[in-house]
C-alpha positions as CSV (number, residue, x, y, z in Angstrom):
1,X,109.0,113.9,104.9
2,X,109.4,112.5,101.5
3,X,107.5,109.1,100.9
4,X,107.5,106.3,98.3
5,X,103.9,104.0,98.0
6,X,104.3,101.1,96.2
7,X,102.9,98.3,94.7
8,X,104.3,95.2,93.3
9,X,104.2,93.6,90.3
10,X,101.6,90.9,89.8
11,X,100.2,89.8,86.2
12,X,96.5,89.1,85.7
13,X,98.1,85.3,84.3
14,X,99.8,84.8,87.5
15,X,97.0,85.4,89.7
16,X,94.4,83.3,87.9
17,X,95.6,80.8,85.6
18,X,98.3,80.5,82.7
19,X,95.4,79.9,80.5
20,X,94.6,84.2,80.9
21,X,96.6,86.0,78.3
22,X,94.6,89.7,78.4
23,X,95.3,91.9,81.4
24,X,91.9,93.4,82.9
25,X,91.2,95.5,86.7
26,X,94.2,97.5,85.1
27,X,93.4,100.6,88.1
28,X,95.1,101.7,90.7
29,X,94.9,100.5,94.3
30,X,92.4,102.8,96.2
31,X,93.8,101.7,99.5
32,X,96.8,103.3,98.2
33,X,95.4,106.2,97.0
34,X,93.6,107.0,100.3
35,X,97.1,106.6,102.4
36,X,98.5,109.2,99.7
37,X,96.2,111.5,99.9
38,X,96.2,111.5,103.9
39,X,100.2,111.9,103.7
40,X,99.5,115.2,101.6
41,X,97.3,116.3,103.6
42,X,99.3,116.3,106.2
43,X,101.8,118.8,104.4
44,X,104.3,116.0,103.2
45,X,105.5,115.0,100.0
46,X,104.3,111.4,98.2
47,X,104.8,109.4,94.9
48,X,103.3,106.6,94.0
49,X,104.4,103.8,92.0
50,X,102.2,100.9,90.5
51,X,104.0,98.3,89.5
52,X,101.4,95.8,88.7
53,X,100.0,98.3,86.2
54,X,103.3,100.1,84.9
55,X,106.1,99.0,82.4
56,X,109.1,100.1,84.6
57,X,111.9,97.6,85.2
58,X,113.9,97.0,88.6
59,X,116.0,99.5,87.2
60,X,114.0,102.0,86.8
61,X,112.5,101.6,90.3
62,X,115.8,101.8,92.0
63,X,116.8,105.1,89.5
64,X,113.5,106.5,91.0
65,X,114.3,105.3,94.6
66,X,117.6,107.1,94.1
67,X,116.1,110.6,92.1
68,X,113.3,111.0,95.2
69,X,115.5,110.2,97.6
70,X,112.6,108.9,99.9
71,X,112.0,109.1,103.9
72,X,110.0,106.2,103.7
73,X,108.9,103.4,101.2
74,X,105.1,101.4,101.7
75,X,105.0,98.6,100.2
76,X,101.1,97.7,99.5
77,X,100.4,93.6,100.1
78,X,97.1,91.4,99.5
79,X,97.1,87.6,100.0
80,X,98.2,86.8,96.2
81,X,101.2,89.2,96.6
């Protein structure tokens, strides 16, 4: 099995204020990176996308999408996603 963890895209200014203009907490999710690491350890392959951290466009998500050709997509949520 072939999985796809993501998580979306959410700017430090949208989650706080407008008045935020720096981006800080850039790391990944260690939720994610838990549920990764239990999907490889149970022999399958995993990739992990971050958008809230990454530059890629919707484009370049689907052009991964289509390249892996994953089983399965997660989708990581929190209350301010």
């Amino acid at each position: 099995m072939k999985a796809l963890l993501i998580t979306p895209r959410y700017s430090v200014k949208e989650r706080y204020s407008s008045k935020i203009n720096t981006k800080i907490g850039l790391s990944p999710s260690i939720g994610v990176g838990i549920i990764a690491t239990i999907i490889k350890g149970l022999n399958h392959e995993v990739n992990y996308l971050d958008l809230a951290v990454s530059p890629y466009t919707d484009d370049d998500v689907l052009d991964f999408i289509g390249s892996f050709k994953p089983d399965i997509i997660g989708i990581s949520s929190t209350t301010p996603y």
